[in-house]
C-alpha positions as CSV (number, residue, x, y, z in Angstrom):
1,X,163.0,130.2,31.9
2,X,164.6,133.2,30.8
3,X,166.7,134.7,34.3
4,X,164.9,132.8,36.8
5,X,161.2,133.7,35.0
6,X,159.0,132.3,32.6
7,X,159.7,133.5,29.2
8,X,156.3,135.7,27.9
9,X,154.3,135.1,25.5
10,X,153.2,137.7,22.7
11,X,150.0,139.7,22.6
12,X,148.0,139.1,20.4
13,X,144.4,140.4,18.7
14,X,141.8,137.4,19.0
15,X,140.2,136.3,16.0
16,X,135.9,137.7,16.0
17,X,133.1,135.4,16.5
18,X,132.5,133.0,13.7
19,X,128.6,132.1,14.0
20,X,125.4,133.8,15.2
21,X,122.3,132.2,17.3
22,X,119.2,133.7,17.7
23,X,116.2,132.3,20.0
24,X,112.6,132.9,20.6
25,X,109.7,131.5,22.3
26,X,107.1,129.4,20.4
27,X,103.9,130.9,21.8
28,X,100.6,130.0,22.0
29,X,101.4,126.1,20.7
30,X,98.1,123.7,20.5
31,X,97.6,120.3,22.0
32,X,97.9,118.9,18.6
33,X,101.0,121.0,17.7
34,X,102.7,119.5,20.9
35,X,102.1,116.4,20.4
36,X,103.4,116.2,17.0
37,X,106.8,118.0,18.5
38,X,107.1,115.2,20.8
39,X,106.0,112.4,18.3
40,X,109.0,114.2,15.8
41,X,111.4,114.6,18.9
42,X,110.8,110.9,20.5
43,X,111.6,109.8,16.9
44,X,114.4,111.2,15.7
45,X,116.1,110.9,19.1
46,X,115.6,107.2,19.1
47,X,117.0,106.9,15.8
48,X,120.5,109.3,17.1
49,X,121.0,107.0,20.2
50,X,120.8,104.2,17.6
51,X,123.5,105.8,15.7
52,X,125.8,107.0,18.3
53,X,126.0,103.3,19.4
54,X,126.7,102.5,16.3
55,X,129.6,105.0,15.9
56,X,131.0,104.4,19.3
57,X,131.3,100.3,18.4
58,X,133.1,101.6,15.2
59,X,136.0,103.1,16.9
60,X,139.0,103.8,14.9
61,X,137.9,102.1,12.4
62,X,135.4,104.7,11.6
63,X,135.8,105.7,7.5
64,X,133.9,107.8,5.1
65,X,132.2,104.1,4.0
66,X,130.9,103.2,7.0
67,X,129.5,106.8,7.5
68,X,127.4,106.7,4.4
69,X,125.8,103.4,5.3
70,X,124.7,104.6,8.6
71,X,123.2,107.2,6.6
72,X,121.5,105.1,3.7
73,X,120.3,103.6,7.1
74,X,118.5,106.3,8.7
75,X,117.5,107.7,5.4
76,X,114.3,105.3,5.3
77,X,113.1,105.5,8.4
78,X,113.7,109.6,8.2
79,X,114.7,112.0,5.2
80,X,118.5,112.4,3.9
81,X,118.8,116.0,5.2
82,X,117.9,114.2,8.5
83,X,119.6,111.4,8.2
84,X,122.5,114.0,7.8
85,X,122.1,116.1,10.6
86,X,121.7,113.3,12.9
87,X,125.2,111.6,11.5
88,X,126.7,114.9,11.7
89,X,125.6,115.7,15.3
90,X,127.0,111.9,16.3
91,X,130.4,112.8,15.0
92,X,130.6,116.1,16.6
93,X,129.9,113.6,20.0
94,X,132.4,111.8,19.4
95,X,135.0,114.4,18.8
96,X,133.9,116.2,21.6
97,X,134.1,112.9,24.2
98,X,137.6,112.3,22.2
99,X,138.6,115.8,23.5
100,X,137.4,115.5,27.0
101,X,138.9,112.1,27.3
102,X,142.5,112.9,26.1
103,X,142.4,116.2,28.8
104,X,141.4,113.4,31.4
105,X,144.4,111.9,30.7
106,X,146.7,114.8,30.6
107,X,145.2,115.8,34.3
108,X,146.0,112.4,35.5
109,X,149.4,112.2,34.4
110,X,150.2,116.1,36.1
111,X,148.6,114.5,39.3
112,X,150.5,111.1,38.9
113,X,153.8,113.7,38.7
114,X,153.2,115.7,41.1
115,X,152.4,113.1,44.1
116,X,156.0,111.2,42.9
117,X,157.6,114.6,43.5
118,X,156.1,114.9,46.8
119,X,156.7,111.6,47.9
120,X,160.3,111.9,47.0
121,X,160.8,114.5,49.5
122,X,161.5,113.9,53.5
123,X,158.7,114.4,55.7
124,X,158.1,118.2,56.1
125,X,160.4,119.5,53.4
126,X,159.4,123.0,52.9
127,X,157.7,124.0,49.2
128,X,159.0,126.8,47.2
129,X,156.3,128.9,44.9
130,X,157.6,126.7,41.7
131,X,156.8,123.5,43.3
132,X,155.2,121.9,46.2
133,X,156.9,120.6,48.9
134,X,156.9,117.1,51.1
135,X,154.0,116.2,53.0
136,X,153.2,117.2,56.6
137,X,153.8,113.5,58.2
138,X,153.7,109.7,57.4
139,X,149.7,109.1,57.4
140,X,149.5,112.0,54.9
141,X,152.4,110.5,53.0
142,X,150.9,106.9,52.8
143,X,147.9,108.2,52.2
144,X,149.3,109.8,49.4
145,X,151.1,106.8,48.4
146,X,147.6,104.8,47.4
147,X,146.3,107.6,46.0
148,X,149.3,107.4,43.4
149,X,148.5,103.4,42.8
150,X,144.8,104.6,42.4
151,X,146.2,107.7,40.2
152,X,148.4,105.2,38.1
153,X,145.7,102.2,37.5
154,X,143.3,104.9,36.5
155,X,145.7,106.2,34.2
156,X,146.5,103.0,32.2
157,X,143.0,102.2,32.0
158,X,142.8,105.6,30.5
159,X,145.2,104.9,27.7
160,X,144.2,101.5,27.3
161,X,140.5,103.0,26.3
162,X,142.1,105.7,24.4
163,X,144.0,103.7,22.3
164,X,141.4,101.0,21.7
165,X,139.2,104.4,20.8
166,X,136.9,103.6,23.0
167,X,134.8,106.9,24.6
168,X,132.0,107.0,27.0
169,X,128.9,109.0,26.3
170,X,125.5,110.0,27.5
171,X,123.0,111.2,25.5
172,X,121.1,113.3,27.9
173,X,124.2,113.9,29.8
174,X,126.1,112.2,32.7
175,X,124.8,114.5,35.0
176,X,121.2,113.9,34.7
177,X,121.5,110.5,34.2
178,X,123.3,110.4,37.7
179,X,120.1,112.3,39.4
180,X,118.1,109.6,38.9
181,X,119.7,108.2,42.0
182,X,119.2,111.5,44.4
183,X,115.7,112.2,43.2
184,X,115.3,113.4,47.1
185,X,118.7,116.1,46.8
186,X,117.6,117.6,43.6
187,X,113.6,117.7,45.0
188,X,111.9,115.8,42.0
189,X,109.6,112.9,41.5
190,X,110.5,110.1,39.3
191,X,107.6,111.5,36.7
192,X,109.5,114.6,36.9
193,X,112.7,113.5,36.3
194,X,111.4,111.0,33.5
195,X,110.0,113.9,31.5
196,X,113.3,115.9,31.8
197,X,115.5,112.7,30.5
198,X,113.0,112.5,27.8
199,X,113.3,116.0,27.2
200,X,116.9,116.0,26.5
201,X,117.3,113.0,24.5
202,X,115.0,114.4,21.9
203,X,116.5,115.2,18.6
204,X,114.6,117.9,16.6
205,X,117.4,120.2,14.2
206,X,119.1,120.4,11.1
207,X,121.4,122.0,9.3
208,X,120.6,124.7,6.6
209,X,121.5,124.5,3.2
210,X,121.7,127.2,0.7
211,X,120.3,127.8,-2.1
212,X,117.2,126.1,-0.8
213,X,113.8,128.0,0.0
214,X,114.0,130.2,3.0
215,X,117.6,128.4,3.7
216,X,116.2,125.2,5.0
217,X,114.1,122.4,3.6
218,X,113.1,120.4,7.4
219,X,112.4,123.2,9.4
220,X,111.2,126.1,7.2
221,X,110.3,129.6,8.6
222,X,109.0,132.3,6.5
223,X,109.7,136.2,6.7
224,X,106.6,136.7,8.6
225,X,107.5,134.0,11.4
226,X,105.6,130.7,10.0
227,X,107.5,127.5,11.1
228,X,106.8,124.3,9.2
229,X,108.6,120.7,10.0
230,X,109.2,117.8,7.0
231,X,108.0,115.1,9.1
232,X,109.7,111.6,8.9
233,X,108.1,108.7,6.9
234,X,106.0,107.1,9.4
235,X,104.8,110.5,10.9
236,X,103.5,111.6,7.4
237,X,100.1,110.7,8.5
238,X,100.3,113.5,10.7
239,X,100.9,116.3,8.3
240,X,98.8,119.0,7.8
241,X,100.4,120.4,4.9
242,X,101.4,118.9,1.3
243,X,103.9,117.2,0.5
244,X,104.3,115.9,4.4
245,X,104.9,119.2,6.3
246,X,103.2,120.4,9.6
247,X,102.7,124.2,10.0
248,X,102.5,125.3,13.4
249,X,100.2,128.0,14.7
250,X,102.6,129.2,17.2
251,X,104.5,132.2,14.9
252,X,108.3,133.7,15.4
253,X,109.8,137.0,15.9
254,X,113.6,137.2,16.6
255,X,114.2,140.2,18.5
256,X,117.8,140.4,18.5
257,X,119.4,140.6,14.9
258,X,116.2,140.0,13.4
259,X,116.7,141.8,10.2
260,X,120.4,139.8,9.6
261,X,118.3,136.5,10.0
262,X,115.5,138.0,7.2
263,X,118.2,138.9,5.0
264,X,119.8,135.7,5.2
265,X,116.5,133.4,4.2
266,X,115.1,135.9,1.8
267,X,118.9,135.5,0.3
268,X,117.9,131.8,0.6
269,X,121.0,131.4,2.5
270,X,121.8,128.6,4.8
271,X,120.6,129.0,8.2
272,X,119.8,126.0,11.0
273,X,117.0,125.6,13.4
274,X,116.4,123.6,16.6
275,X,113.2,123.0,18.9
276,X,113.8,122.2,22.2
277,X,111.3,121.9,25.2
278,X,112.3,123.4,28.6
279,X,110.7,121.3,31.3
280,X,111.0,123.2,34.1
281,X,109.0,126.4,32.1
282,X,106.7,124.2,30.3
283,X,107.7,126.4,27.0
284,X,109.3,125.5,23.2
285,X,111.9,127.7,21.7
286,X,113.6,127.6,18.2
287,X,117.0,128.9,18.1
288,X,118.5,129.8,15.0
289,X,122.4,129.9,13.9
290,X,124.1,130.5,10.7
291,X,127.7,131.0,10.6
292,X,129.6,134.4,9.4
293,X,132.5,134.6,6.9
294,X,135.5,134.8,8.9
295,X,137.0,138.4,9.5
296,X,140.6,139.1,9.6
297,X,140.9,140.7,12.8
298,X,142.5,144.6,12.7
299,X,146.5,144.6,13.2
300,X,148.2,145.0,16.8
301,X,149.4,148.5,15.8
302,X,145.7,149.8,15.0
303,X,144.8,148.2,18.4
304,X,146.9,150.1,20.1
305,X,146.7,153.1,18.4
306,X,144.1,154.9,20.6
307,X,145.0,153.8,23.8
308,X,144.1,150.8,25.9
309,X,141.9,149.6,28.8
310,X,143.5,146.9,30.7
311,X,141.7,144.6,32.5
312,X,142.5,142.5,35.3
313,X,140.0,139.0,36.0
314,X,139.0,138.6,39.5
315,X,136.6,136.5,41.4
316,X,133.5,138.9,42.0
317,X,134.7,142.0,40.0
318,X,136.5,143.3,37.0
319,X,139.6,145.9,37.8
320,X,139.2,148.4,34.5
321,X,142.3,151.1,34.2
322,X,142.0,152.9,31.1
323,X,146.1,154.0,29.5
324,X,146.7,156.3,26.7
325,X,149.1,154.8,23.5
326,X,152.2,155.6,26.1
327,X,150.9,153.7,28.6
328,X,150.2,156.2,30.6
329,X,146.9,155.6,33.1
330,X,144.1,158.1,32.9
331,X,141.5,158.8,35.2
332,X,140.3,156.8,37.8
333,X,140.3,152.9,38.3
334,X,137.4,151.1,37.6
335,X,135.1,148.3,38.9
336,X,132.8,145.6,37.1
337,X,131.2,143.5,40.2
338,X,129.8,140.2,39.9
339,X,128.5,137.2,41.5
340,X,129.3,134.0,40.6
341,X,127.0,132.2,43.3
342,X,123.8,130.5,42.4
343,X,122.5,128.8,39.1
344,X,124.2,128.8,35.7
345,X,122.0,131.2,34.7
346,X,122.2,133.4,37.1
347,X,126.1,133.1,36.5
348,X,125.9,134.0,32.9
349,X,123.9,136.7,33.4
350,X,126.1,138.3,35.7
351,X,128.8,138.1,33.7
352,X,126.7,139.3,30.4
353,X,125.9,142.4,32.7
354,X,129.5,143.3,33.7
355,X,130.6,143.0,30.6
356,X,128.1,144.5,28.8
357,X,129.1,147.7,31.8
358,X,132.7,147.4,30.9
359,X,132.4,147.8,26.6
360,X,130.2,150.6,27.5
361,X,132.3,152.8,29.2
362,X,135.0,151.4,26.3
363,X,133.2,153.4,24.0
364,X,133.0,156.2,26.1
365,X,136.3,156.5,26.9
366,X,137.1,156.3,22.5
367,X,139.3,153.6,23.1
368,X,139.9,150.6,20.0
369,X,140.7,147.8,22.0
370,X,140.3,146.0,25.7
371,X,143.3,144.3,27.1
372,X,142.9,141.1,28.6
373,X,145.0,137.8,30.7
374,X,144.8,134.9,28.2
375,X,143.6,133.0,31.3
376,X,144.0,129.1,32.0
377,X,143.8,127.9,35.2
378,X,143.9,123.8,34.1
379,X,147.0,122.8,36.3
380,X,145.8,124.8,39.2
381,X,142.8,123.1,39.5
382,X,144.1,119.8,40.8
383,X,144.1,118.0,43.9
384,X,147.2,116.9,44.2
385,X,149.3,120.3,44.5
386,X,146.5,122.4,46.0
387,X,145.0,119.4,47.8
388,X,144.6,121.3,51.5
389,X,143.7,124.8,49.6
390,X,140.1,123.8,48.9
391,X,138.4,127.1,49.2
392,X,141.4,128.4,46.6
393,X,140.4,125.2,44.2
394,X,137.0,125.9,44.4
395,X,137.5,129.9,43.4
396,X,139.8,129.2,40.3
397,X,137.5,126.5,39.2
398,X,134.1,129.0,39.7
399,X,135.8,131.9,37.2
400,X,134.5,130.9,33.9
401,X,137.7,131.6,31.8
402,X,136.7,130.3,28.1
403,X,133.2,131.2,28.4
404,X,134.4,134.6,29.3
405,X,136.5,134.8,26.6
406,X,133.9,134.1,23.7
407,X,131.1,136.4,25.5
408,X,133.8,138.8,26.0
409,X,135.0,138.8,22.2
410,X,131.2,138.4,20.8
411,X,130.1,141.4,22.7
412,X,133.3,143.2,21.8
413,X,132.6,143.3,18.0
414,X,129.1,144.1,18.2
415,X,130.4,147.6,18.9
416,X,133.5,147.4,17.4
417,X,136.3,146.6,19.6
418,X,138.5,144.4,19.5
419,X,140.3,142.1,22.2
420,X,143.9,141.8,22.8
421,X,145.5,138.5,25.0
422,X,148.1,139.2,26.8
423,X,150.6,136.7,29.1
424,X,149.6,137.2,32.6
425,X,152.6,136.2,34.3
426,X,153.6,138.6,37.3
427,X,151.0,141.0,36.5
428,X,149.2,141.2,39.7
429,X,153.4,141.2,41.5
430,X,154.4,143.5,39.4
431,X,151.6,145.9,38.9
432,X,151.1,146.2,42.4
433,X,155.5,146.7,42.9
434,X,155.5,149.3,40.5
435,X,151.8,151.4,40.4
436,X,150.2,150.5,43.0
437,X,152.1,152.9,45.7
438,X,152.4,155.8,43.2
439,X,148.7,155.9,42.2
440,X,147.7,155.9,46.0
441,X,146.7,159.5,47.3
442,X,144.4,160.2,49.6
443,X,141.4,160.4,47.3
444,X,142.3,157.1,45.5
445,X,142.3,154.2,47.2
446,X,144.6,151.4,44.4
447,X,144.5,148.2,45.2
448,X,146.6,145.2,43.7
449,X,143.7,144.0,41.4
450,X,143.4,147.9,40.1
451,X,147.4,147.7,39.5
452,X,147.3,144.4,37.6
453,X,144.8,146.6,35.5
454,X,147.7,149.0,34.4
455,X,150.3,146.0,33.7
456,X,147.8,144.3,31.7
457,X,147.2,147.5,30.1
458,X,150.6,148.7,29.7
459,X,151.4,144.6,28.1
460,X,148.6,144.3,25.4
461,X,150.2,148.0,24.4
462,X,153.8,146.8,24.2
463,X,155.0,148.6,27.0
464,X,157.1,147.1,29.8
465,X,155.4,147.6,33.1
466,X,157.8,149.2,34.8
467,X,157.1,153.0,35.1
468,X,159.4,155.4,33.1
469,X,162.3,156.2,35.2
470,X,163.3,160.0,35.8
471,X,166.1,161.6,33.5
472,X,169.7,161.3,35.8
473,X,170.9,164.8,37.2
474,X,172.9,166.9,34.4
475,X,176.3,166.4,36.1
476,X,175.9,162.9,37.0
477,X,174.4,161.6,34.0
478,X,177.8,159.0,33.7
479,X,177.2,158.2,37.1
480,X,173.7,158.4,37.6
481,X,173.4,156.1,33.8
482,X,170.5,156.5,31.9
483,X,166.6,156.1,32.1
484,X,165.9,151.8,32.2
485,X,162.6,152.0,30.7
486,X,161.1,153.9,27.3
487,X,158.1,155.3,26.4
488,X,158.7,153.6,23.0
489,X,157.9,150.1,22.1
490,X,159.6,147.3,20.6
491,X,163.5,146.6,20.6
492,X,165.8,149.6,21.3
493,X,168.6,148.2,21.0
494,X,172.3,149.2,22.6
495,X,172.4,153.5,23.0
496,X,175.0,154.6,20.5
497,X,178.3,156.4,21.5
498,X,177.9,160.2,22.5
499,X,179.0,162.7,20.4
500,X,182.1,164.6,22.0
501,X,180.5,167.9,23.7
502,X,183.5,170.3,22.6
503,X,183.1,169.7,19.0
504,X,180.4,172.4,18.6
505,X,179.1,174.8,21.0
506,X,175.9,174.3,23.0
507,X,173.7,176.4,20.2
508,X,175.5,175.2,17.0
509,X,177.7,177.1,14.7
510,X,176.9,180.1,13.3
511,X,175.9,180.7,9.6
512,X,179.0,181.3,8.2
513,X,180.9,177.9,9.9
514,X,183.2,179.9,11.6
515,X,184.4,181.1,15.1
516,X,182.9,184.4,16.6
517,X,186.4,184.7,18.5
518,X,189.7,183.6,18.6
519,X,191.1,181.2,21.5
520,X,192.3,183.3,24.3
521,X,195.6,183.1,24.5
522,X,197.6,181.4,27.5
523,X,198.5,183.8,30.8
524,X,201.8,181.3,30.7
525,X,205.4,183.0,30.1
526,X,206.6,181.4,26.8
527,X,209.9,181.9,24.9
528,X,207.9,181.1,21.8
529,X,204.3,182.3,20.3
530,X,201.8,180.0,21.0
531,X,200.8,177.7,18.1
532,X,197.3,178.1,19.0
533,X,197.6,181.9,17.9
């Protein structure tokens, strides 16, 4: 805390999109190819469960031994490219319910701290904007007291399971698995739901490897769309092929960044594939992924060097201001809605749409680079200090701040612009203290979120985001001081000493470095000549 306020961070360009992945439908499947999908799927996901369990009774005392005699183990009832994607997939399950677990912990202890603070304070002690305050009255604070005993035995149980390495995980997911008790809520039958849990317990993918045909050896697709699967040792029977493949009939056409993926296999360059049944459409996709080399992304300087478009994250819309390399706002504001009601899908479309609005007018505009907060609204989210504020809890927890961020900066270099994070502390405060008024005229209606716009703008260009003060009057200027905010960025530094004003006149000397006219002399009687003469 630098003054009473948080010290900012510094922008910064964020790093491009690392991998690609590409899906299409596999059309026009027969009976016999789908029951060969499910045979292979049924399969190979029994044989994942197997080894997760396996992997989550090893614990921390997991090592690169142990790891290569699960896979000897899988590798004869499978393949050992397989073998490997299914150990690989495991670990990246555990990691992940690692992750998740220690951020349950963290969100425990912030809610553990911040019910002690509350309960340390008298009945009805006011909050400030830094911290909550006490509670209303003594049921709320006893209340509040066994939610801290529930909040601290949760807690230690927490650490105890961390620090046995002990995670939980559902293959299938927790959420599914917990439908099966509310079959009447989410409207489906038990068959229904069964086919579904199946469904997603399936494993059917592996990793590419280069230098291989086509850039995979267990799921190979040709240039002109064929897909063929290595079956497992006891589904060999059901090959079609040699050497134990099955060719579908069902061909593939990636619409989107189809020629990349055709360079890549005819490269024979590594590229992955998995098949995945959606239940509720009755259709298969393959999706296909490779990853790119990473990109150094362009300096902060080049960023900024064509101006900026700041842009402030709401609820339902995006507030666009575009601002030339002085931080000077051009134009209008502008407006990205969206609606973040309904399904997931209907979610990520909407945002795909605005965004895909806002990098067009970008490009328009000529601009290099988007300004954006570096959002994260973890401690907000709790309970404990926004516990009566649920309509605010449920906004903040609806805006979908990291998958924003990657659709946001995959878009972004498709069409060659890059995104710069910016601190967004006091933007909306002091956007709307410092732009917000001036901008207004009667034909332009600014609002805060169209402020915050310019101070998020103004930020990712270096700029304070205060506006540029007016020169002082001429004959006040020692009064009046000077101008508290630059058009410049970076570190000024102290203003250096003014030259006296008398030691030239106001156009310079002349030519020859000498006066056009002698000093008047004085009107003042003297019994001497003046010395100035």
């Amino acid at each position: 805390m630098v003054g009473g306020l948080r010290k900012l961070a510094a922008s910064f360009v964020v790093s491009g999109p690392c991998g690609v992945a590409v899906r299409d439908r596999l059309k026009h499947l027969t009976p016999q190819d789908e029951r060969v999908l499910r045979a292979v799927g049924a399969h190979q996901g029994t044989l994942a469960s197997r080894d997760l369990k396996t992997r989550c009774a090893d614990g921390l005392e997991h090592s690169g031994d142990t790891w290569a005699a699960r896979k000897r183990d899988l590798t004869g009832v499978s393949s050992s490219r397989i073998a490997g994607a299914i150990t690989k997939a495991t670990h990246d399950q555990w990691a992940l319910a690692r992750r998740c677990q220690a951020a349950h912990i963290q969100n425990l202890a912030t809610g553990i701290k911040t019910l002690r603070h509350r309960l340390s304070l008298p009945v009805g002690e006011p909050g400030t904007k830094r911290a909550a305050g006490g509670y209303r009255s003594k049921n709320e604070w006893f209340r509040k007291s066994r939610r801290l005993a529930m909040l601290e035995a949760r807690h230690a149980a927490a650490v105890a399971e961390w620090q046995a390495g002990r995670v939980r995980v559902v293959r299938g997911g927790k959420r599914l698995l917990n439908t099966r008790h509310h079959l009447t809520e989410a409207r489906l039958t038990e068959g229904a739901w069964r086919e579904r849990w199946e469904a997603e317990r399936w494993f059917i993918a592996v990793d590419g490897e280069s230098g291989k045909q086509f850039g995979n050896e267990t799921i190979r697709v040709t240039p002109d769309g064929e897909v063929s699967i290595k079956l497992p040792v006891p589904l060999a029977h059901l090959a079609n092929t040699r050497h134990g493949r099955y060719t579908l009939t069902a061909t593939v056409a990636f619409a989107h960044r189809g020629q990349e993926w055709a360079d890549r296999i005819e490269a024979n360059r590594a590229v992955a594939y998995r098949i995945h049944l959606d239940v509720e459409r009755g259709r298969w996709y393959l999706t296909a992924s490779w990853q790119r080399p990473a990109v150094q992304t362009i300096p902060l300087e080049t960023a900024r060097a064509r101006g900026m478009i700041g842009v402030d994250t709401n609820a339902d819309h995006f507030a666009a201001y575009h601002l030339d390399q002085h931080g000077n706002p051009i134009g209008e504001p502008h407006r990205f809605p969206y609606d973040l009601s309904g399904t997931a899908g209907h979610r990520d479309a909407q945002i795909r749409h605005a965004l895909t609005r806002l990098i067009h007018w970008a490009r328009r505009v000529g601009v290099a680079a988007i300004g954006i907060e570096d959002l994260d609204f973890t401690p907000e989210k709790t309970r404990e200090k926004h516990g009566r504020h649920k309509r605010f809890r449920q906004l903040i927890s609806g805006m979908p701040t990291a998958k924003l961020k990657a659709r946001l900066v995959s878009m972004a270099a498709e069409h060659g612009l890059s995104i710069v994070a910016v601190d967004p502390a006091y933007t909306s405060m002091w956007g709307g203290q410092h732009w917000q008024k001036p901008l207004t005229t009667p034909h332009r209606k600014m609002s805060r979120h169209d402020a915050a716009g310019i101070a998020i703008g103004r930020r990712a260009l270096g700029h304070p985001i205060r506006r540029r003060t007016a020169p002082p009057p001429h004959d006040q200027s020692d009064r009046a001081g000077h101008r508290t905010a630059q058009a410049e960025p970076g570190n000024r530094g102290p203003e250096e000493t003014r030259p006296p004003t008398t030691d030239r006149p106001p156009r310079g000397p002349s030519p020859s470095r000498k006066r056009k006219r002698g000093t008047s002399a004085s009107n003042t009687v003297r019994d001497a000549p003046s010395t100035q003469q």
